[in-house]
N, CA, C and O atoms as a GROMACS GRO file, in nm:
protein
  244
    1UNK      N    1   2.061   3.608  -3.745
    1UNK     CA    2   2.042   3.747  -3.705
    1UNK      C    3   1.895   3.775  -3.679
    1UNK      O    4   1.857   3.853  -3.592
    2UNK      N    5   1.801   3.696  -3.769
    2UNK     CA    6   1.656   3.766  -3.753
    2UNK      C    7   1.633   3.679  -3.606
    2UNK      O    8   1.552   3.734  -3.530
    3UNK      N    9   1.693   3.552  -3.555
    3UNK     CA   10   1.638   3.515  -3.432
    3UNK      C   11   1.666   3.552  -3.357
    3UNK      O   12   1.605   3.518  -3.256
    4UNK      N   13   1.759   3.634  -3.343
    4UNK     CA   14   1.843   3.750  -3.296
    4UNK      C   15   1.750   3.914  -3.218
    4UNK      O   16   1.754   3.980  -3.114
    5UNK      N   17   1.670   3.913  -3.357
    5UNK     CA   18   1.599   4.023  -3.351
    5UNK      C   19   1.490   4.009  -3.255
    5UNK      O   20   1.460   4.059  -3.147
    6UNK      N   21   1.429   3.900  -3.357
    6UNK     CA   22   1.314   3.821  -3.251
    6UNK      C   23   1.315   3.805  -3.084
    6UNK      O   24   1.217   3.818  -3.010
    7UNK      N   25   1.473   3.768  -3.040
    7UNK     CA   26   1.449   3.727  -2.912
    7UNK      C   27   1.429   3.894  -2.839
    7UNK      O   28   1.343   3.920  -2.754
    8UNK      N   29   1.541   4.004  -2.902
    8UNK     CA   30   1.531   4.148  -2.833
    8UNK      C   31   1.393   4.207  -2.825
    8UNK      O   32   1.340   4.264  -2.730
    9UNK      N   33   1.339   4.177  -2.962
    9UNK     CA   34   1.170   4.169  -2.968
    9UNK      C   35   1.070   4.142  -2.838
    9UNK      O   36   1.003   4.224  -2.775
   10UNK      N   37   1.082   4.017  -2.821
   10UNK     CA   38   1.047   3.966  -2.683
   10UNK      C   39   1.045   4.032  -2.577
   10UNK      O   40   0.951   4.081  -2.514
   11UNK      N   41   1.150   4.030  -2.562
   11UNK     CA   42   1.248   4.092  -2.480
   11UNK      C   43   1.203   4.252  -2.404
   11UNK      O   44   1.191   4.284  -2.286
   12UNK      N   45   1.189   4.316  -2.509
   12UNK     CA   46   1.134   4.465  -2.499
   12UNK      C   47   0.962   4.449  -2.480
   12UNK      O   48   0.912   4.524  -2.397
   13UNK      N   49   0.860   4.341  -2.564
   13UNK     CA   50   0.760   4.347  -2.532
   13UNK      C   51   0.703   4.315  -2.393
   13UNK      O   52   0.602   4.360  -2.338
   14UNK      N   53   0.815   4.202  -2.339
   14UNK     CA   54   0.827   4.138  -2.193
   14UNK      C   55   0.766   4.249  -2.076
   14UNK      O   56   0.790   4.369  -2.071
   15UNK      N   57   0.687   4.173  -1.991
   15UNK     CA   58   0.636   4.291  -1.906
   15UNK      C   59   0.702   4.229  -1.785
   15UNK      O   60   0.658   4.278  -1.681
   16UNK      N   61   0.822   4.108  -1.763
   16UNK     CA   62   0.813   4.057  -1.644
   16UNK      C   63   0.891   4.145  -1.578
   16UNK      O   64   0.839   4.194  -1.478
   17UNK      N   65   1.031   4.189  -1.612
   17UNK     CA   66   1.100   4.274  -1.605
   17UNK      C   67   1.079   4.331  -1.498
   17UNK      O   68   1.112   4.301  -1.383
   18UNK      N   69   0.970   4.488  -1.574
   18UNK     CA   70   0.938   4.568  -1.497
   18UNK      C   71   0.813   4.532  -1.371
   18UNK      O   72   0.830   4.588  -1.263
   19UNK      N   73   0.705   4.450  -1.385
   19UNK     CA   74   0.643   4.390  -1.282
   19UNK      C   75   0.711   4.370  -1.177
   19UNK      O   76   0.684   4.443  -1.081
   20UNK      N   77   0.812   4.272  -1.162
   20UNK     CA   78   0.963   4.244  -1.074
   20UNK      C   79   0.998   4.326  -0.948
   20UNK      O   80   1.013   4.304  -0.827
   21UNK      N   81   1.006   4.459  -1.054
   21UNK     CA   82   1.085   4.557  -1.007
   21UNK      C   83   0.955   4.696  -0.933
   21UNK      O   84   0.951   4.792  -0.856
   22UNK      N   85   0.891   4.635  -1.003
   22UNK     CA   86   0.748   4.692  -0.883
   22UNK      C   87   0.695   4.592  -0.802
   22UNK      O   88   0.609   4.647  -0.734
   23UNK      N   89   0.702   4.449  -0.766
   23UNK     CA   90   0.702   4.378  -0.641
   23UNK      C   91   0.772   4.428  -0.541
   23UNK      O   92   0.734   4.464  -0.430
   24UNK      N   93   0.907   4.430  -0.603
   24UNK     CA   94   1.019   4.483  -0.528
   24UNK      C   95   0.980   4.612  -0.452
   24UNK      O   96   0.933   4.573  -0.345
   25UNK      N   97   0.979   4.704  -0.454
   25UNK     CA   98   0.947   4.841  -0.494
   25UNK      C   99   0.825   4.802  -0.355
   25UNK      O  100   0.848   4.837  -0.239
   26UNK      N  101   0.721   4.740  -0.387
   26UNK     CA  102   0.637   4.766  -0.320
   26UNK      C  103   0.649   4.714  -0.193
   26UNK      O  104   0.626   4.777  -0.090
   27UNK      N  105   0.700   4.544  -0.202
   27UNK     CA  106   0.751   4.475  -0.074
   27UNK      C  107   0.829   4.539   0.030
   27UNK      O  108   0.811   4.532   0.152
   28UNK      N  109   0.938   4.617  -0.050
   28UNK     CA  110   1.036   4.737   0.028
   28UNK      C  111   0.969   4.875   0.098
   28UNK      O  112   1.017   4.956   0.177
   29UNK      N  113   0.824   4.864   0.024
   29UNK     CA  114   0.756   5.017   0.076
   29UNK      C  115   0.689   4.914   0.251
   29UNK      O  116   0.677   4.954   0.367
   30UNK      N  117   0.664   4.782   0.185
   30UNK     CA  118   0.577   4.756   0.345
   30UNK      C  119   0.698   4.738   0.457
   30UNK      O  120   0.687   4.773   0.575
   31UNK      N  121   0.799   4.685   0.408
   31UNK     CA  122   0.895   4.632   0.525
   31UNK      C  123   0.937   4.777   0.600
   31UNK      O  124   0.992   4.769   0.710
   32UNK      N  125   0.912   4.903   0.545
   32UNK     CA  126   0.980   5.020   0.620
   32UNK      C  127   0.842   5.084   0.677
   32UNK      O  128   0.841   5.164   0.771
   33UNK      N  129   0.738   5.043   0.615
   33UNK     CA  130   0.599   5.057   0.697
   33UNK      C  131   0.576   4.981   0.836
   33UNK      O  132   0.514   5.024   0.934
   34UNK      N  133   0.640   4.857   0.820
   34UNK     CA  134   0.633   4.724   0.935
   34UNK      C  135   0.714   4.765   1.026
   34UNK      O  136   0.654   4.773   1.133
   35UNK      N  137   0.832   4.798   1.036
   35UNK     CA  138   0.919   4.834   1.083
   35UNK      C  139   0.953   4.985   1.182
   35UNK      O  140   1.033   5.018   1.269
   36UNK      N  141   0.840   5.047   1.106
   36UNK     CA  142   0.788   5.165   1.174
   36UNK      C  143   0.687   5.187   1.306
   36UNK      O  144   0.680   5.252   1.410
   37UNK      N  145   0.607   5.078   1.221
   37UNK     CA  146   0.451   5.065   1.336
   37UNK      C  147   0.538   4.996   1.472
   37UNK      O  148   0.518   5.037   1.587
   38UNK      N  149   0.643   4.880   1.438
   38UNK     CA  150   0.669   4.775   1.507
   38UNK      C  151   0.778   4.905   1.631
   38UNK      O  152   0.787   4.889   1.753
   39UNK      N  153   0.826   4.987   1.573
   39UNK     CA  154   0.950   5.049   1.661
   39UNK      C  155   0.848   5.155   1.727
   39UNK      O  156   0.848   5.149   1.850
   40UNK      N  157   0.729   5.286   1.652
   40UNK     CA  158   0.648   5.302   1.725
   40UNK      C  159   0.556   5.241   1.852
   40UNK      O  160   0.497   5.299   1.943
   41UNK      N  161   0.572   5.087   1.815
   41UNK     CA  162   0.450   5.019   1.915
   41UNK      C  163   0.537   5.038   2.031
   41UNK      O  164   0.515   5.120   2.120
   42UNK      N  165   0.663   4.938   2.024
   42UNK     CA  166   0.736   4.929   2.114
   42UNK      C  167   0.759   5.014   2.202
   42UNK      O  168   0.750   4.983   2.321
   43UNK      N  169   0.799   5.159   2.156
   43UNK     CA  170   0.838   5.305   2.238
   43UNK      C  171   0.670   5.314   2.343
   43UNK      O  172   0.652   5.292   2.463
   44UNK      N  173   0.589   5.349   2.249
   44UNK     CA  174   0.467   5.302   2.321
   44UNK      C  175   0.436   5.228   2.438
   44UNK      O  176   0.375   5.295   2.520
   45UNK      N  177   0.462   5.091   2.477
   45UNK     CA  178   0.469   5.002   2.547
   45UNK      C  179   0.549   5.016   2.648
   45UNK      O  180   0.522   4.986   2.764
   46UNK      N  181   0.700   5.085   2.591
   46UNK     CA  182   0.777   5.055   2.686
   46UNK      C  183   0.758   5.215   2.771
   46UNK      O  184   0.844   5.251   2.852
   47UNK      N  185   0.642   5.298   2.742
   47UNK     CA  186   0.665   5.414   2.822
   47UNK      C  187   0.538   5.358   2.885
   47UNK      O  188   0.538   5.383   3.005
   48UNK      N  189   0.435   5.294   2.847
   48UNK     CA  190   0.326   5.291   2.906
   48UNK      C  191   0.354   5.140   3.067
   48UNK      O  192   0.272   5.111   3.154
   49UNK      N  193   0.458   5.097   3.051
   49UNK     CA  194   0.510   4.964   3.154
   49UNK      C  195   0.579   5.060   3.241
   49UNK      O  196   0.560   5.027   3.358
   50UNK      N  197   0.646   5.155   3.232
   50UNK     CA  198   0.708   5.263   3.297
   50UNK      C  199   0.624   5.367   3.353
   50UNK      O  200   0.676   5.439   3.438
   51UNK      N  201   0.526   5.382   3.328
   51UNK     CA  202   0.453   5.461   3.398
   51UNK      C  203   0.351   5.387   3.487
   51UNK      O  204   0.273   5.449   3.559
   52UNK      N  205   0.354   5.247   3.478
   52UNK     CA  206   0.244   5.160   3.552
   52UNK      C  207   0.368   5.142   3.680
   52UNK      O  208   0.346   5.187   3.793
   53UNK      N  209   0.490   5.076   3.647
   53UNK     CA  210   0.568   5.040   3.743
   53UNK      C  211   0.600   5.178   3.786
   53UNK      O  212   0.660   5.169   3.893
   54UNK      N  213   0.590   5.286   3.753
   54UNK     CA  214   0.607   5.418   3.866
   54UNK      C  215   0.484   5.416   3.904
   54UNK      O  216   0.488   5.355   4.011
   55UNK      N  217   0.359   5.449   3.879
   55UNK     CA  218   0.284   5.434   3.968
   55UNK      C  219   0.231   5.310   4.074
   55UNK      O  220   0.140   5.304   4.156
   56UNK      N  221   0.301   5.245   4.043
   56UNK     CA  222   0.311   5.110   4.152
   56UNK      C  223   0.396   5.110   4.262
   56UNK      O  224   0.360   5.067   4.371
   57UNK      N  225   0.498   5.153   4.241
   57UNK     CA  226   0.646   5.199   4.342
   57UNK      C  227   0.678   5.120   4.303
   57UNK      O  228   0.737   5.072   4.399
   58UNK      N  229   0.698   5.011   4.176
   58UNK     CA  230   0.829   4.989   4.120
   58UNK      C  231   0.944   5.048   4.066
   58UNK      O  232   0.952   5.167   4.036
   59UNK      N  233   1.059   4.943   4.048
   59UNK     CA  234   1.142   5.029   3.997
   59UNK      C  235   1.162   5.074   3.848
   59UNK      O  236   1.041   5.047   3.850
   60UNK      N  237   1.187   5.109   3.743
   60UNK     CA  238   1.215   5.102   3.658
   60UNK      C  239   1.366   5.137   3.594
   60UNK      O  240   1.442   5.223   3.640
   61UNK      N  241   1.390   5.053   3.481
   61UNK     CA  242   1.521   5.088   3.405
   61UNK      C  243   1.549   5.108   3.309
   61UNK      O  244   1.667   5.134   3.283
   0.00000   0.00000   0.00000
């Protein structure tokens, strides 16, 4: 029982746990940051190729 105690001991003093779960946490904050810039750039691009091929007398679609 006391090795018992000991391991919950651990256990609760353990910081890996929660570290983990703030990698997590943070990795998930960049991928919706990445994902933002990346869908902003794009809209960007694809209005600025559209306004070159209209002012060119291309066509656009």
């Amino acid at each position: 029982m006391k090795a018992f105690a000991l391991s919950v001991q651990k256990f609760l003093v353990s910081e890996d746990g929660p570290t983990a779960v703030e990698y997590a946490v943070m990795l998930a904050l960049i991928v919706v940051v990445c994902l933002t810039a990346i869908s902003s750039i794009g809209t960007n691009a694809n209005t600025t190729f559209n306004s070159v091929a209209t002012k060119l007398g291309g066509t656009s679609s």
